[in-house]
N, C-alpha and C positions, 0 to 999 in steps of 0.2 A: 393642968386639966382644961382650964378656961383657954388658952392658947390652942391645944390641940382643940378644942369643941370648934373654935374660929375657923381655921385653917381645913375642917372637915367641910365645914359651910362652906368655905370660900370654895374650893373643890367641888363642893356640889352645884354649887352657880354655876360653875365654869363650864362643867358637863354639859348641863343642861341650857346650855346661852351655844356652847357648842352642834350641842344635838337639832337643839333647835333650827338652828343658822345652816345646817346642813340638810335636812328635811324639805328648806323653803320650795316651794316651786309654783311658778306664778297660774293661776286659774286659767285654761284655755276655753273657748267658748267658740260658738258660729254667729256670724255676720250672715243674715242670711242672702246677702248679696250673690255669696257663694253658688246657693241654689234661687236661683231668680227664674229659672228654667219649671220648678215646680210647685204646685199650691200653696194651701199650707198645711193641709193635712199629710202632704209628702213630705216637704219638709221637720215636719214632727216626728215623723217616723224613722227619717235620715236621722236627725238630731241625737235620737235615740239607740236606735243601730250602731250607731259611731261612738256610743257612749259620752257626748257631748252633754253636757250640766248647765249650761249658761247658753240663751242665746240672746239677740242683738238682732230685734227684726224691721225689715222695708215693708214700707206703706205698704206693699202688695200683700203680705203674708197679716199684718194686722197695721192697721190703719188708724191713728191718732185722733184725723180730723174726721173718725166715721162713727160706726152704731159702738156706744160702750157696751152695750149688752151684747154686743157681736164678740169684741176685744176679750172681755169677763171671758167668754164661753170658750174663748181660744185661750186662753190663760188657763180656765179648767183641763183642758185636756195636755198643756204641757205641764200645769202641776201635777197631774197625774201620772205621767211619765218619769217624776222626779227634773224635772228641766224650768229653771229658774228663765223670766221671760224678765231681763236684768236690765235694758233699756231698750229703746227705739233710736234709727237714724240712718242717715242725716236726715231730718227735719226738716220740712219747710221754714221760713219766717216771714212774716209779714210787715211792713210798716205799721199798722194796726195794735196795739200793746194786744187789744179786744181776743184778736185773732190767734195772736200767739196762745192767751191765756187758756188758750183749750188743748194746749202742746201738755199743759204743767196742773191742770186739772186732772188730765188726762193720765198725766206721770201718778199722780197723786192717790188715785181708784188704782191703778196699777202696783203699788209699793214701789213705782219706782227710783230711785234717788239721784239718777245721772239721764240728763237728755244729751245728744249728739247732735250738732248743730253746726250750721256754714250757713250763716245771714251775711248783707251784704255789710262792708264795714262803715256804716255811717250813723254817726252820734246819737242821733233822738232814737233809734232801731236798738241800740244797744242798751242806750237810758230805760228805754221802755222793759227789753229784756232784764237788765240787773234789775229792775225795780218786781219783778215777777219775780226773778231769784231772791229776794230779799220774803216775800212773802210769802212765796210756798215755801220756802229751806228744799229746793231742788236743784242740784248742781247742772250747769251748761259744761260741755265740753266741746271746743272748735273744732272740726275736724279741716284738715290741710288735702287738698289733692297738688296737682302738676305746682314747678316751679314759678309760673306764672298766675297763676289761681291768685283770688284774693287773701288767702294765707296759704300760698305758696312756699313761705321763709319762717323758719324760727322766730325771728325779728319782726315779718308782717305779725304774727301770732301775739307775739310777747307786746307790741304796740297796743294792742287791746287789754291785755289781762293786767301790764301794770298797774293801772289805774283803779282799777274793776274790783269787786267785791272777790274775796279769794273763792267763793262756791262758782266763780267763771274761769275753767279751766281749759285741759285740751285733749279731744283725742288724737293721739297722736297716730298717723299712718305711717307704718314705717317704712313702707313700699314707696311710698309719695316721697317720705322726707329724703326717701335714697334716691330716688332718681332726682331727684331735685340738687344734688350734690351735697346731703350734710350727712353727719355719724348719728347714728338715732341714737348711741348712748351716751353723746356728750349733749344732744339736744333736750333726753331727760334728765341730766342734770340740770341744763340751762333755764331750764322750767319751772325750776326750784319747788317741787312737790306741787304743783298743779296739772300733773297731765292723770285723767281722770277714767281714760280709758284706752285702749292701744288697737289699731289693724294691724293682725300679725297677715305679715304680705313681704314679699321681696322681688324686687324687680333688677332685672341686668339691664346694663347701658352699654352699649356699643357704639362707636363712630362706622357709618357708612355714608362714603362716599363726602366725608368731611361734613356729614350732620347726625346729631345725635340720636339713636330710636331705644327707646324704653320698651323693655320687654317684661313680662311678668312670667316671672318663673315659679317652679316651688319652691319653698320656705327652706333657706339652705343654703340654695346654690345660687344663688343671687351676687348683687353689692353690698345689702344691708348687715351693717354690724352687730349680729345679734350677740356675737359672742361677749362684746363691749355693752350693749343692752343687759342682756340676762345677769351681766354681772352686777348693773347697775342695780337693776330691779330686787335681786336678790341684799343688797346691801342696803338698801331702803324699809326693806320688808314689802313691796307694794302690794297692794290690796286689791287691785284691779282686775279688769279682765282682759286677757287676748284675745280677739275675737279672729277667727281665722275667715279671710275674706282675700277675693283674686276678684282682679277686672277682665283676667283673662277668658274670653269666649269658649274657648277650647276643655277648659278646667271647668267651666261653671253647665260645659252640656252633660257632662258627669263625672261631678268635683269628688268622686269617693276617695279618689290618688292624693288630690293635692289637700284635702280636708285630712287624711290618715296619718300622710307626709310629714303635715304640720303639726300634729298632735306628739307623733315620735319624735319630731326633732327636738320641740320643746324640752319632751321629756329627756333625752339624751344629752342634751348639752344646759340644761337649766340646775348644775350639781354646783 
């Protein structure tokens, strides 16, 4: 009796470790980079329309280093939409600790637990930064643009966080890390559970004329491995958000295609 009682359990674990594991699918959200073209009371309504939960907003739409009672009152109106206002970025930084500290005050009146960040890389900037992460409990996340950028590389990236308190992590661009030539799902491995937040973005690379030109396409039809990503993510369980963001001009004068695109893709190939 004690045997079968075991083996009913172990069964039901298995189910439900199954069930689970099959369900996953990672949180998508808006970069409002996307719509840079419009307010922010357009953007809230976009957000909304689209059925977007999470966003990820630019100084333009709410403003870190401005009125908090402005920020609060724009926070009222996506909470009330149901739309979690989940971090801010990229972020200024300043040499300053002073200056920065009103990035992570700022996070803090906010609920929010992850800032996006590209400071330049040099030691006393960073010292000050980890020293601000150790006090508020508010995670950094680097974000990487072009190959040449100052964490333009996995390796530029990871030179900083070895050292670093683990709440200094990465957003990772996957758009950026593909045209830059790396697989974004072996670089969140390489990460080892610090990449804190994701731009879902895919960009094609072409040779013309025997020089490289990065293009940003929809989320898809690109270079980037998402199919090698989502698996990753899926087997990690990440917690994270994708925040769906294009550089492209053409997308961002009315991103409804490439924001929709992005949202089915995920969901269609995230199983």
């Amino acid at each position: 009796m004690k045997t079968k009682l075991l083996l009913a359990l172990a069964v039901t674990s298995l189910f439900f470790t199954s069930t689970q594991a099959a369900d996953y699918a990672p949180k998508v959200g808006l970069q409002t980079w996307s719509c840079r073209n419009m307010n922010f009371d357009e953007v809230a309504a976009f957000a909304e329309k689209n059925g977007l939960k999470h966003v990820q907003a630019i100084g333009k739409h709410i403003d870190p280093m401005g009125s908090l009672e402005e920020a609060k009152q724009k926070k009222a109106v996506l909470d009330a939409k149901g739309i979690h206002f989940y971090t801010f970025g990229v972020a200024g930084t300043s040499p300053d600790k002073e200056v920065n500290r009103k990035l992570f005050v700022f996070a803090k009146a906010m609920g929010i637990k992850v800032i996006v960040v590209e400071p330049k890389n040099e030691k006393a900037l960073w010292d000050g930064l980890e020293e601000l992460v150790k006090e508020y409990d508010v995670k950094l996340a680097i974000h990487n643009h072009g190959k040449d950028s100052v964490y333009g590389t996995p390796e530029k990236v990871w030179s900083v966080l070895k050292d670093r308190d683990k709440r200094i992590g990465v957003c990772m661009d996957v758009g950026h890390i593909t045209g830059a030539g790396f697989d974004a799902g072996k670089a969140f491995v390489d990460y080892k559970g610090r990449v804190y937040d994701i731009h879902l973005k895919d960009k094609k690379v072409d040779l013309v004329d025997g020089k490289q030109v990065i293009t940003d396409v929809l989320v898809g039809t690109g270079a980037a491995n998402y199919k090698g990503l989502l698996a990753e993510l899926k087997k990690a369980k990440w917690d994270g958000v994708m925040a769906i963001e294009t550089d492209n001009a053409t997308f961002a004068k009315e991103p409804t295609e490439f924001v929709t695109g992005a949202v089915k893709f995920v969901k269609d190939h995230a199983k």
